[in-house]
C-alpha positions as CSV (number, residue, x, y, z in Angstrom):
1,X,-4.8,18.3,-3.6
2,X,-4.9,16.4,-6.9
3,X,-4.4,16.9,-10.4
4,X,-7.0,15.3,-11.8
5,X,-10.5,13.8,-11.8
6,X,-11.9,12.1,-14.5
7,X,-12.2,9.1,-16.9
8,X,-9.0,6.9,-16.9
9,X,-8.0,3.8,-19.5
10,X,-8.5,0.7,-18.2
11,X,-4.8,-0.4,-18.3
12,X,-5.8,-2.8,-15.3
13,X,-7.5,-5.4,-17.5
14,X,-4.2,-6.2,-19.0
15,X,-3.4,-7.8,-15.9
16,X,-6.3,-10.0,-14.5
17,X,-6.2,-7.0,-11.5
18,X,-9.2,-7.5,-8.9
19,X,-9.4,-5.1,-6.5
20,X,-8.6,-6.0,-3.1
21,X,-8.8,-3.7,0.1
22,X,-5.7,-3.0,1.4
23,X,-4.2,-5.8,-1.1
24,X,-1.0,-4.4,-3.3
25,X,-0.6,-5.9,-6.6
26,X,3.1,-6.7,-8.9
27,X,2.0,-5.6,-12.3
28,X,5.4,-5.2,-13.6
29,X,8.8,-6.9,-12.3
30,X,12.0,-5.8,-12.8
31,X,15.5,-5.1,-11.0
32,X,16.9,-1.6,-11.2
33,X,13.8,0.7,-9.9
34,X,10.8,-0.6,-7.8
35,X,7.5,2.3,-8.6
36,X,5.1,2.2,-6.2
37,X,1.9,4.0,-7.5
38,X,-1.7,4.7,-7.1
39,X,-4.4,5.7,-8.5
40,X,-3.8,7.6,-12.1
41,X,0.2,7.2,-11.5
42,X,0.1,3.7,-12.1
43,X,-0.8,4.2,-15.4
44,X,2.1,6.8,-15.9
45,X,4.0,4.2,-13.9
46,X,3.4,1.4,-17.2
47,X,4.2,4.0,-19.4
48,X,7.5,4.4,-17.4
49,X,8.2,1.1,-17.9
50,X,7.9,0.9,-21.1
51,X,10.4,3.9,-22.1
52,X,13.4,3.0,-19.2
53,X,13.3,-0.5,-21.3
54,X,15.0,2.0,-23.9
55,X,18.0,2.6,-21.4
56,X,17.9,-0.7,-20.3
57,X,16.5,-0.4,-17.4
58,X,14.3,-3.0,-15.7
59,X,11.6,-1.6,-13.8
60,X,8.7,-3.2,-11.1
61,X,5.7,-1.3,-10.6
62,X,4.4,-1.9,-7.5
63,X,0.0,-0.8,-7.8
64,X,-1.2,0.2,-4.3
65,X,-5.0,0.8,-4.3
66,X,-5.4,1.6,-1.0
67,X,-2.9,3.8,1.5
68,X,-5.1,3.2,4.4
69,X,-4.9,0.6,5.1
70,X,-1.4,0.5,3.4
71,X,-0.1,-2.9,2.1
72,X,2.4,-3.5,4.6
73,X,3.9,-6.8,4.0
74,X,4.4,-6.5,0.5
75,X,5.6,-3.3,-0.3
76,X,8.2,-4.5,3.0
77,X,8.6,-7.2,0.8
78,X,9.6,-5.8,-2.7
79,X,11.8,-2.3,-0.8
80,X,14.0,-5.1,0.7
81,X,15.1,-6.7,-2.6
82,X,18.9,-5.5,-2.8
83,X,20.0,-3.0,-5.7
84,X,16.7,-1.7,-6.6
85,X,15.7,2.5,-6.4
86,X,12.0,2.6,-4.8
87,X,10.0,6.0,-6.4
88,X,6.5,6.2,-5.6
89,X,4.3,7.8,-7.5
90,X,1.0,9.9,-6.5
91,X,-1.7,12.3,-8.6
92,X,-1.7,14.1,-4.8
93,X,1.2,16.5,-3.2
94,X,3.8,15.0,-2.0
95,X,3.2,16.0,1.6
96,X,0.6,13.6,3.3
97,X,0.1,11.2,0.6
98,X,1.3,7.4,-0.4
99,X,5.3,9.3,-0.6
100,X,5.1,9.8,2.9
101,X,3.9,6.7,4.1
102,X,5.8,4.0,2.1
103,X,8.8,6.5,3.7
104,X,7.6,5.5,6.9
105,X,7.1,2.2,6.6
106,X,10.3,1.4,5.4
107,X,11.5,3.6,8.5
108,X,9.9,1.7,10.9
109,X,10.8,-1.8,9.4
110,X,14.5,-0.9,9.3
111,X,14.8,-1.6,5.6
112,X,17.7,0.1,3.9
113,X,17.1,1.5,0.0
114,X,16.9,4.4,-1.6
115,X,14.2,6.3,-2.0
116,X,12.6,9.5,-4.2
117,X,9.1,10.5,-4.1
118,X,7.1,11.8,-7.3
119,X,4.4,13.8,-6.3
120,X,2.9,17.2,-6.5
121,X,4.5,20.4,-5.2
122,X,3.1,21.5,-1.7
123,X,2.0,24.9,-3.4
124,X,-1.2,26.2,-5.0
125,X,-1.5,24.9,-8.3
126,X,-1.8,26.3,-11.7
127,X,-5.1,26.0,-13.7
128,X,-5.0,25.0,-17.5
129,X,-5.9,22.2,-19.7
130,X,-5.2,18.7,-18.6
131,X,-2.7,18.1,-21.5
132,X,-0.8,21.5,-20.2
133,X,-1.0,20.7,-16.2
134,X,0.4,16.9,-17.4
135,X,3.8,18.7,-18.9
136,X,3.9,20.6,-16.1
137,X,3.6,18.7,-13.0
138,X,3.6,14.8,-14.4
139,X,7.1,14.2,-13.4
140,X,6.9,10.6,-13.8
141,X,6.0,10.2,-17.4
142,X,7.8,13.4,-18.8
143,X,11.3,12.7,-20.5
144,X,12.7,14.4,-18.3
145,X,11.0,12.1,-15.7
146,X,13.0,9.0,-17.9
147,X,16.1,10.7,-17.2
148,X,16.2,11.3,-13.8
149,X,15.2,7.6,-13.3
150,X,17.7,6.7,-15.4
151,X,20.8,9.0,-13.6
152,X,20.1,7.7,-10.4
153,X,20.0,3.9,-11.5
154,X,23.3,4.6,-13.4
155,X,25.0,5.9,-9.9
156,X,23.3,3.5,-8.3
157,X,24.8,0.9,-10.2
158,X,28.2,2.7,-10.0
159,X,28.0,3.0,-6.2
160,X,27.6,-1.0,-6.0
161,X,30.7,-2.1,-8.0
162,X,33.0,0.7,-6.2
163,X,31.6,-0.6,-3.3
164,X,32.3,-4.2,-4.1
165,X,36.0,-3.5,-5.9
166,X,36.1,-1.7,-2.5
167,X,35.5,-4.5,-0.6
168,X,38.3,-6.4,-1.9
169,X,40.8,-4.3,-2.4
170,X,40.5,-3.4,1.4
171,X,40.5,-7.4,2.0
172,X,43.7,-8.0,0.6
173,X,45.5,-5.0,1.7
174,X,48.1,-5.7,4.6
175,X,47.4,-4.5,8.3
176,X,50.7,-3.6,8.6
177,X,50.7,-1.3,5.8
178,X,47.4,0.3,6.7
179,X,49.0,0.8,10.6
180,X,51.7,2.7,8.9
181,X,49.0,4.5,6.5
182,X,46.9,5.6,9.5
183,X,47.1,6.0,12.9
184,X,44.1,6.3,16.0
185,X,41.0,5.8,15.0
186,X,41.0,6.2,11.3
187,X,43.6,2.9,10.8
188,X,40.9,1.2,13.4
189,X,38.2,1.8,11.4
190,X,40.0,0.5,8.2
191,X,41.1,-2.5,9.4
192,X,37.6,-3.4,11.3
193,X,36.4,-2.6,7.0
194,X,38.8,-5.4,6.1
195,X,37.6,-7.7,8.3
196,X,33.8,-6.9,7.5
197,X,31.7,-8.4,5.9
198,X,28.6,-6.2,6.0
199,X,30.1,-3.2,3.5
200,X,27.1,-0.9,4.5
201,X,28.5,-0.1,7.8
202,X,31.3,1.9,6.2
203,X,30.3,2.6,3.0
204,X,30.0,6.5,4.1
205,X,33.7,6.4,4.9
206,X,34.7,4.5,1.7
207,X,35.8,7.4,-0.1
208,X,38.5,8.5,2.0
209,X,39.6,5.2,2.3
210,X,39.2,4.2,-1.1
211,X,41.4,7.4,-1.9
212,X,44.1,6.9,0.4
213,X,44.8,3.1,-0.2
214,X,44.9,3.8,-3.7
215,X,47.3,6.2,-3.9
216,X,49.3,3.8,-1.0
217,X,49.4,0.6,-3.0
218,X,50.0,2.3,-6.7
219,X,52.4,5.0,-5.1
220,X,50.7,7.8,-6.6
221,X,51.8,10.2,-3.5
């Protein structure tokens, strides 16, 4: 199901596009959220762009003409980059559509990043004006669309230096004082962290940790 049908600007131009099938194209580069759009989302995609620039926010927006075949290699490609937030973005519902199959893909390939889908809801649909079906159901270039992209770049960026500050306050703590912290399985695991260099593999378990060598090495409790 879509939204609309219809004349669309030609934002395309701006950018020396040529369709390509199957091809994806970079309009837009940028390191905090990665958008990968079709169709009339690409255009709400730009317009993204231009308002997270407000909350200093740099944004790449990925255009994929085509979902089958799907652009593989490159949207592989710009999912990897560390630190970004991919969100695609679809004029379809979010069930069965590009949301799903970028999801996928990134599955398959093993590729480790965060992901949120803007789409339509799987539901039957209002009927209205264009302008009133927009406010309702175009997440992406609502304000409250900018915020939520905003948010989760903000704790995504707080997530990274907790995990990093983390990393080496966990590097120079002693392994005798986290033997007499913790005992079995638990003081494994926290030593194998110190030693580690790969911080993913235990960033689930990083709060408690963080927590209790904290309150250790400042004597809080």
């Amino acid at each position: 199901m879509r939204l609309l049908r219809g004349k669309v600007p030609l934002v395309l131009d701006k950018y020396d596009y040529q369709f390509e099938l199957g091809k994806a194209k970079l309009l837009e580069d940028g390191n905090d959220v990665l958008i990968i759009s079709s169709g009339l989302m690409t255009m709400r995609a730009l317009e993204a762009v231009e308002k997270l620039r407000a909350d200093n926010i740099s944004a790449a927006v990925l255009h994929a003409p085509t979902i089958k075949p799907l652009d593989e290699k490159t949207i592989v490609a710009q999912a990897s980059k560390p630190g970004r937030l991919v969100v695609t973005a679809e004029n379809h519902t979010s069930v069965g559509g590009l949301g799903e199959a970028v999801a996928a893909l990134l599955m398959r390939k093993g590729v480790r990043c965060e992901l949120d889908t803007v789409g339509l809801p799987d539901e039957f649909l209002l009927a209205g004006a264009l302008p009133t079906l927009h406010d309702r159901y175009g997440h992406l270039h609502r304000e409250d669309g900018r915020k939520k992209l905003s948010i989760a770049c903000v704790n995504r960026f707080r997530r990274r230096v907790l995990r990093r500050r983390f990393s080496a306050f966990v590097r120079g703590f002693p392994v005798e004082a986290l033997n007499g912290l913790f005992r079995g399985r638990l003081a494994r695991s926290a030593i194998a962290a110190s030693h580690r260099q790969d911080g993913e593999q235990w960033f689930v378990s990083r709060r408690i940790l963080f927590g209790r060598f904290y309150a250790a090495r400042h004597k809080i409790c």
